[in-house]
N, C-alpha and C positions, 0 to 999 in steps of 0.2 A: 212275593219273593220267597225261595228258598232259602232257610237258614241250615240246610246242610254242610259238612264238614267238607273240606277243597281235598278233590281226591290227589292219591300223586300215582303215577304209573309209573312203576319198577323194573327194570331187567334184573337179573342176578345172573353174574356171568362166571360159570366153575369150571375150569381145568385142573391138570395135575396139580399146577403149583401155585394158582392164583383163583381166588375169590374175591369177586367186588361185585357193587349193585352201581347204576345209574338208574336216576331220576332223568326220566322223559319229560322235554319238553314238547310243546307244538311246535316239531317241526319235521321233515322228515332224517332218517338216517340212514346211513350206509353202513353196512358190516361185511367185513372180509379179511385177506389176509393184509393186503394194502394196507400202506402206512396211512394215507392218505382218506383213509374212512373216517366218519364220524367217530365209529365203535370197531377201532383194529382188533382182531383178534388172532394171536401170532400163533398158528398152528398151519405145518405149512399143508395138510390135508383139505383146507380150507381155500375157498375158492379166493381170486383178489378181490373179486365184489360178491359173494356170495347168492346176501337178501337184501333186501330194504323194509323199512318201517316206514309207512304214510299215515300220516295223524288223519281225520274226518271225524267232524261233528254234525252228529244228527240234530236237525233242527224239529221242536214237536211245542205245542203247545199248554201251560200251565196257567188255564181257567186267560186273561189277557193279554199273558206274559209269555214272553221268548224263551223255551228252554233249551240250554245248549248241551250236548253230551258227548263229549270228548271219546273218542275209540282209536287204537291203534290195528292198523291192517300189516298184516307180513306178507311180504313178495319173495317168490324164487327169484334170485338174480338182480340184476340191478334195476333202473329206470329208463335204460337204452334199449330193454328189453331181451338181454339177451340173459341166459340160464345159467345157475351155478354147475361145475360141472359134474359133482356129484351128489347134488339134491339137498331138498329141504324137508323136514320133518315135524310134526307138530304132533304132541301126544303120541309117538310113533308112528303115525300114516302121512305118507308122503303128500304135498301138498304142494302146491304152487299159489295159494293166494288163502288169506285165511284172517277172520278178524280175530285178532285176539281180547281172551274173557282171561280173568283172574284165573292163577294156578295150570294156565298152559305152558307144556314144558317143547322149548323148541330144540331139536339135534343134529346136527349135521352128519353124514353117512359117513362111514371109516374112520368117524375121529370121536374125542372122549370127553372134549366140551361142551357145555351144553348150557341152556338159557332157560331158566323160568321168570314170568311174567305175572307180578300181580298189582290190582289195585287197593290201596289203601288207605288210609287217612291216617296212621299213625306210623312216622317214620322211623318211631324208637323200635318197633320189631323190627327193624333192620340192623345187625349188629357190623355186619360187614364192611367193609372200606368202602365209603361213597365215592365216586370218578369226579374229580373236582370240575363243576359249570363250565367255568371258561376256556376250556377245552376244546368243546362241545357248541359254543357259540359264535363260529364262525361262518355258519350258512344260517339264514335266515330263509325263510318260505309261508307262505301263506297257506292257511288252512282251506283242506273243501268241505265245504259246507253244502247237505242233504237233508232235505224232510225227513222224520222219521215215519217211517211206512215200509212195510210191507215189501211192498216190489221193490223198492231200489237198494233192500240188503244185499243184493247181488249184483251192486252199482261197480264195485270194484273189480267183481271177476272179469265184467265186460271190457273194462276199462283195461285191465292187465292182459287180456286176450289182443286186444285192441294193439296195448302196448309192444307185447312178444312178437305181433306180422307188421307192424307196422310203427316204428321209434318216432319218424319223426313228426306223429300225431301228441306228443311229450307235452308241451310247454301250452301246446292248446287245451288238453284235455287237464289238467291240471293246475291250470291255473286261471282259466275263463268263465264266466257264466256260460252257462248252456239250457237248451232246452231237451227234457226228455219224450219221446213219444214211440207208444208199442203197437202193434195193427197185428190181423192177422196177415195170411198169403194172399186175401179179396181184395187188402185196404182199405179194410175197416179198420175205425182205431177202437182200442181195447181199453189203454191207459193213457195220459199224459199228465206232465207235470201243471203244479197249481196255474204257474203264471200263462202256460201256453193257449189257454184259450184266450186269455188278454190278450196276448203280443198275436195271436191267429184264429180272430173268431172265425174267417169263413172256411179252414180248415174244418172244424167240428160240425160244419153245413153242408159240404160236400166233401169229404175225405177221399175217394176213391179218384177223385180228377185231380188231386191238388201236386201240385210239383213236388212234396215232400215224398206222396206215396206213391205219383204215378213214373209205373217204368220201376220203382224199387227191388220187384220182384227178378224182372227180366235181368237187370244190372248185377241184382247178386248172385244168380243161376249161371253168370257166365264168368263167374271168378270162382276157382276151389276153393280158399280160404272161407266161402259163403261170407267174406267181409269186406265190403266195398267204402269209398270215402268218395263224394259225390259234392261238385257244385252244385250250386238251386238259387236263382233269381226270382224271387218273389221282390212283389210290389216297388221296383227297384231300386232293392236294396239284395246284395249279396250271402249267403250261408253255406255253410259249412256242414255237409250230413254225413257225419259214420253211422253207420249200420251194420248190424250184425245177425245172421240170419239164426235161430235156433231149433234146431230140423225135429227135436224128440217135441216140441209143444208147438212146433207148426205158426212161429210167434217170428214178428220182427222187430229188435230193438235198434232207435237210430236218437245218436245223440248230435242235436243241431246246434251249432255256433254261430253267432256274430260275425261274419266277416271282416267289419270293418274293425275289430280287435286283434283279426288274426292277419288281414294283409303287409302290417309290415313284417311279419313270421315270413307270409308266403313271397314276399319280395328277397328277404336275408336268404330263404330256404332256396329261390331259384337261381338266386346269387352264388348259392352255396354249388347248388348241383353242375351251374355252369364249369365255377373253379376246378369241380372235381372231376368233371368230364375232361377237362382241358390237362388240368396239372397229374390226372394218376396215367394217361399218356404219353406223358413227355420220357425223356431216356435219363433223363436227370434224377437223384432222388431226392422227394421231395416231403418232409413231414411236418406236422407243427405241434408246440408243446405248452401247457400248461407253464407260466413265466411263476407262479405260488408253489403249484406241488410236482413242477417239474413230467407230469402225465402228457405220456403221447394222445392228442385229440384227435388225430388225423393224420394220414400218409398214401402215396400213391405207390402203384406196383413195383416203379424202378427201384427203391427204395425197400418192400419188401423181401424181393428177389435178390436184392445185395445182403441182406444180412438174414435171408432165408426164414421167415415168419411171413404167417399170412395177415391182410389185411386187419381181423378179428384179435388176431395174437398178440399186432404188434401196436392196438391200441389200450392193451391193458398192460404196457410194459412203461415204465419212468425212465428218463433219459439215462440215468443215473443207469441203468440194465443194460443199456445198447453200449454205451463207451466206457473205456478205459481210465477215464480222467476221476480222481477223485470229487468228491460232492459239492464241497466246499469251493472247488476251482469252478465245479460246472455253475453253480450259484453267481460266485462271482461274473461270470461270464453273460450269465443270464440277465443278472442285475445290471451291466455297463449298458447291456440293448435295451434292455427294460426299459430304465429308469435316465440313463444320457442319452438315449436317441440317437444311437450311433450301431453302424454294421461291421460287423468282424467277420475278416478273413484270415482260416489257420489252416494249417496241416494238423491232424489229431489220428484216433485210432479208432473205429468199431469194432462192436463183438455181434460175430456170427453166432447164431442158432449152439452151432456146433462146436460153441466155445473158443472156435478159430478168430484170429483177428483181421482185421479189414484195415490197410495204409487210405485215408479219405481226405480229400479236402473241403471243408466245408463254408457256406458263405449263411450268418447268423444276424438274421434282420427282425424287424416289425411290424407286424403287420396284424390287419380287423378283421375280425372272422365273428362271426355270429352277433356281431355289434359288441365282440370284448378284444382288447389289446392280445395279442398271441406271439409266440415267438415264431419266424419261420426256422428251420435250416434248408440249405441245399445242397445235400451232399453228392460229393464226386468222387466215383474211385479212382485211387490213383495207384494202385497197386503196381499196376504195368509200370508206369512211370519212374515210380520208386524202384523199383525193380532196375530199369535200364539205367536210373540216376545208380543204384549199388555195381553195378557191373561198367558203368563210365568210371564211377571213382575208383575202383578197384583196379581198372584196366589203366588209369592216370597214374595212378601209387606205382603198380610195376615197371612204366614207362619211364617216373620218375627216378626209380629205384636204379633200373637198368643201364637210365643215363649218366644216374650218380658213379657207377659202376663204372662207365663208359670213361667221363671224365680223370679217376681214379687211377684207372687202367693207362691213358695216356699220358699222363703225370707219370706213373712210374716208367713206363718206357720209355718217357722221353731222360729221366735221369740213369737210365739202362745205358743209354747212347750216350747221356753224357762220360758216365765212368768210363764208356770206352774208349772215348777219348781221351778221357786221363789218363788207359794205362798205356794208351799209343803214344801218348806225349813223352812216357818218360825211357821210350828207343830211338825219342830227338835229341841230337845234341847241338843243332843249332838252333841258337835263344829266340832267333824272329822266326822260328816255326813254332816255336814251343808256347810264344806268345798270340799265334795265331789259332793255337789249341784253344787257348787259356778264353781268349774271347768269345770262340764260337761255346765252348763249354755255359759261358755265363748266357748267354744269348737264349740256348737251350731251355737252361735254369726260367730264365726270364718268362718263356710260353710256360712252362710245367710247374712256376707260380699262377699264372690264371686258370689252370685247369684245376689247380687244389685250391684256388678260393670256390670257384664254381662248386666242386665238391662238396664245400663247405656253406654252399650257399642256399639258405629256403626258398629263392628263385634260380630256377638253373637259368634263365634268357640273362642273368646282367648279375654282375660282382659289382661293391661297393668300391669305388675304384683309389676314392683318399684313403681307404684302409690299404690297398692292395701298394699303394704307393708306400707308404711306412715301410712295409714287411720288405719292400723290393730296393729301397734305399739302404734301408738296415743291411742286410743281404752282400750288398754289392761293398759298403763300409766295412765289415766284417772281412772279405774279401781282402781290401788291401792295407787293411791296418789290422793288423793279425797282433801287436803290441798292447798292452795298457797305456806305452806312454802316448802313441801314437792316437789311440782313443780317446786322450784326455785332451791332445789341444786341437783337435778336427769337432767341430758342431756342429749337427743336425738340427735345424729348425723346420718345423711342419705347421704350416694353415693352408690345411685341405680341409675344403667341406666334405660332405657324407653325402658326393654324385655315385649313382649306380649309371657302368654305361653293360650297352650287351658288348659279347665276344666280338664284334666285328669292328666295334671303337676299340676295345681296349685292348685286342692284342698288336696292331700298331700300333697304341698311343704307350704301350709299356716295351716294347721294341724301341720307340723312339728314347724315353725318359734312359732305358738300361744304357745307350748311347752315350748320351750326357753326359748321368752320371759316371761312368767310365772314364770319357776325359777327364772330368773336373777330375777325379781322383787320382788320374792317374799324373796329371801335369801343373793343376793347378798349384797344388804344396809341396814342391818341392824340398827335400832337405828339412824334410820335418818344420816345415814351417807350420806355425799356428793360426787356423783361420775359421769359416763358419762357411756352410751351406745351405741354403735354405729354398723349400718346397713350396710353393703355392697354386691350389688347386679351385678353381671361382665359376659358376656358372655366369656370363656375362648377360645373357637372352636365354628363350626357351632351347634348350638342346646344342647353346653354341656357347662352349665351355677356353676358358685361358690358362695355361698350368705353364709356372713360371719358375726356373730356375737360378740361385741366385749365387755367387760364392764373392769372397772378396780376396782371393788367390790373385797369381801374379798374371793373369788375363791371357787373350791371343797376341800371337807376334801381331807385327803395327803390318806386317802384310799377307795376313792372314783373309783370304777371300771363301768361303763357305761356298760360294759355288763353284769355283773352277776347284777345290780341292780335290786332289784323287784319292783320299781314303776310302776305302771299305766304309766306317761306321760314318762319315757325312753322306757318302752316297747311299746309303739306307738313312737315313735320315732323312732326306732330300724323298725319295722314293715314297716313304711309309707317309711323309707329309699330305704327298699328291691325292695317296689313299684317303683320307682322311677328309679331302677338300681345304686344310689347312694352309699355314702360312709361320715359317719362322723368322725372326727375328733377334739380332742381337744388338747389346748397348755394351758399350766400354766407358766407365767413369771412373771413379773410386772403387767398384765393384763391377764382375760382367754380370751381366742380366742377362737372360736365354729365353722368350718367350717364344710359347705354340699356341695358336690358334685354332683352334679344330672345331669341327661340330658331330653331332652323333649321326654315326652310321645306320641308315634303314636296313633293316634283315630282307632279302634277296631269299627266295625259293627256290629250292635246288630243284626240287620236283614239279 
């Protein structure tokens, strides 16, 4: 056993205005601009995923004992394989894959931060602020573990080469046992790992006929990448061969898999490809998002084409970059589907590329993808829509406006007409013409009160008709008690509910009430007699309304017939009734009671 000292691997991380060091553990890391990195570093010259760090321990022997040796490898770019966009550097030479040794200095191009890397055993020569652990501790990963030898120091560039044409060899090459084996261009083998003559003696007996090598050559001569990824049933059981062809040493290296560790991958993985084929076609758009760090994982064309990013761009962007919503809303949002299992549909905002905004509707579900819980959306532009909804309501407001207008206009002309007649009344000198003015003028009054409640009204189809009855009692009171004292012993009583009828009810049913009340006032009290009136206004069924008038004045004569009379105001009474589908009624007691009948009128299309 070794009694050596526990080494600790260092980054030290220096920009303009911050210096700190992290302590590596075995796992890997992410560095970028991305909040969402293991190791964010906020420089916006800095790619969103820039590099990665991959831990590997070389395994070698110490006389019977297992030695393990801990190494950090640095990656351009991320683990999806795809490139930072302006490089990676290590000691000043550009580099895409590189293991790091104590006192390598890593820099990123066009920018002034930079990383050095050492190993140590004594943390006090660290003065700098350490990146507190638990931070840092929320991806877990398993180490890969290599012989220490020779040929497979260059286990990783294969593997990152591997990585950069082909991503979704990821989670097999990285986390599976494998076997390694090299031949030349004949299929002879050159090298192979320890265990694979175990796990393939009669490889090592015939190599140049055996499935792993035969047809290898042919397979990678007719792909450019010279990297091929190859089924191989042997002894029936299924494997997994990447291969990679190396044309300066005329050498083939192919790393073989387990199958039966990676078919549920290639199950997920053809699941995957079905969905993608299917969903980046449809005209709908369609993406899905990290539900922890809110990252776009995936999205199909309709979807890039609406907010103008390509496929690549618009999976390195957080939701939180495409909408308008603040973070804290979009969280919440994300948490009620998360975590209640429930789907939301809103209207919300995107942002285009080009900073322009997008009117969308979207539908916010849950759903499995790669065997983890994910959020979907499904967005729809609704631009158009929004659009014709702004120019409906706009076009409704002035219609509104217009009418209001309309209404206003005929209220005042119609008390135009009335004045007229007032000043025509006063070159009458006989009193029963003057008194025929006097009616038609109130008559007048009576329409050009409903058109100024209309005016007044937030629905122009229908007036509040118990209020309308107040203002038109009052009105007509006013009218013919022009005294105080006359005011003080005549009383208004009102129980009217709060019915809305349209114009077509209630300008006969306030033609008929102006009627009424006109007698009553005018015959009921005589000689200043003191007495009371009273209103009552009651929906009795749906739409079939009773308004009842009541006074305790000195009644009808005892031969007083309502239908044969010939006046003007019972024969519009009688008439506006018929309108109405209505039915009057009188009672003589202690008091007359005047009841109407009626039901509300349906609106009739002129056009």
């Amino acid at each position: 056993m070794s009694n050596e000292a526990p080494k600790f691997h260092i980054l030290t991380i220096n920009s303009d205005d911050l210096s700190y060091n992290i302590i590596l553990e075995e796992k890997r890391y992410s560095i970028g601009r991305n909040s969402d990195n293991l190791i964010p570093i906020r420089d916006l010259a800095i790619s969103r995923y820039h590099c990665a760090l991959v831990p590997i321990k070389y395994k070698s022997k110490d006389g019977t004992t297992d030695v393990y040796q801990l190494t950090f490898w640095i990656l351009d770019g991320d683990l999806e394989g795809n490139r930072s966009s302006n490089g990676l550097y290590v000691n000043g030479s550009r580099c895409f894959s590189h293991e790091l040794k104590s006192g390598d200095l890593i820099t990123f191009a066009g920018t002034k931060t930079c990383i050095s890397y050492a190993i140590t055993s004594r943390l006090l020569e660290f003065s700098a602020k350490e990146v507190s652990k638990q931070n840092l501790s929320s991806q877990t990963t398993e180490t890969t573990i290599i012989p220490k030898d020779s040929i497979f120091t260059d286990f990783l560039e294969d593997i990152f080469y591997l990585l950069s044409h082909h991503s979704e060899v990821k989670d097999s090459i990285l986390n599976y046992p494998y076997w390694l084996l090299e031949t030349n261009l004949e299929g002879e083998i050159l090298v192979f790992s320890g265990d694979f003559k175990v796990q393939f003696p009669l490889l090592i007996k015939a190599s140049t006929n055996h499935p792993f090598t035969k047809y290898l050559v042919e397979d990678l001569m007719a792909v450019d990448l010279r990297v091929c990824i190859r089924k191989v049933r042997y002894r029936k059981k299924s494997y997994t061969q990447y291969s990679r062809l190396d044309k300066n040493k005329q050498t083939i290296k192919s790393y073989i898999f387990d199958s039966a560790v990676s078919n549920g991958l290639d199950s997920i993985r053809q699941g995957e490809e079905k969905y993608r084929a299917i969903v980046r076609q449809v005209s709908q758009g369609i993406f899905l998002v990290n539900p922890q760090t809110l990252k776009i994982l995936e999205a199909n064309y309709a979807y890039c084409n609406l907010v103008g990013y390509s496929l690549k761009e618009v999976t390195q962007l957080t939701l939180n970059e495409l909408t308008v919503l603040d973070y804290h809303v979009l969280k919440s949002l994300i948490d009620t589907v998360f975590h209640g299992r429930r789907e939301i549909c809103h209207e919300t905002v995107h942002r285009h590329q080009n900073g322009s905004l997008i009117d969308v509707e979207e539908d916010i579900s849950l759903i499995s993808y790669s065997a983890h819980n994910v959020i979907c959306f499904a967005v729809r532009d609704i631009r158009i829509r929004k659009q014709t909804e702004r120019e409906l309501q706009n076009s409704l407001t002035e219609k509104e406006i217009l009418l209001k207008e309309i209404h206003h206009r005929v209220k005042n002309n119609l008390l135009v007409v009335s004045s007229l007649i007032d000043w025509q009344s006063e070159f009458v000198k006989d009193p029963s013409l003057t008194q025929i003015f006097e009616e038609s003028q109130r008559r007048i009054a009576t329409i050009a009160l409903i058109h100024e409640k209309l005016y007044g009204s937030k629905d122009l189809a229908q007036i509040n008709f118990g209020d309308y009855l107040k203002t038109l009692a009052d009105q007509i009171f006013c009218t013919f008690f022009t005294n105080e004292l006359g005011c003080q012993k005549i009383q208004i009583q009102y129980n009217v509910e709060p019915i809305f009828l349209n114009i077509e009810t209630a300008m006969p049913c306030g033609l008929i009430v102006n009627e009424l009340l006109l007698n009553v006032f005018k015959h009921a009290f005589p000689d200043q007699r003191p007495g009371y009136v009273s209103l009552t206004l009651t929906e009795d069924r749906a739409d079939h309304y009773s308004l009842i008038i009541q006074d305790n004045g000195i009644g009808f004569s005892l031969d007083f017939n309502p239908e044969t009379t010939q006046t003007l105001g019972w024969q519009l009474i009688h008439l506006l009734t018929m309108q109405l589908d209505g039915k009057v009624t009188i009672k003589q007691t202690e008091v007359t009671t005047v009841e109407l009948i009626f039901s509300k009128q349906k609106y009739h299309k002129r056009i």
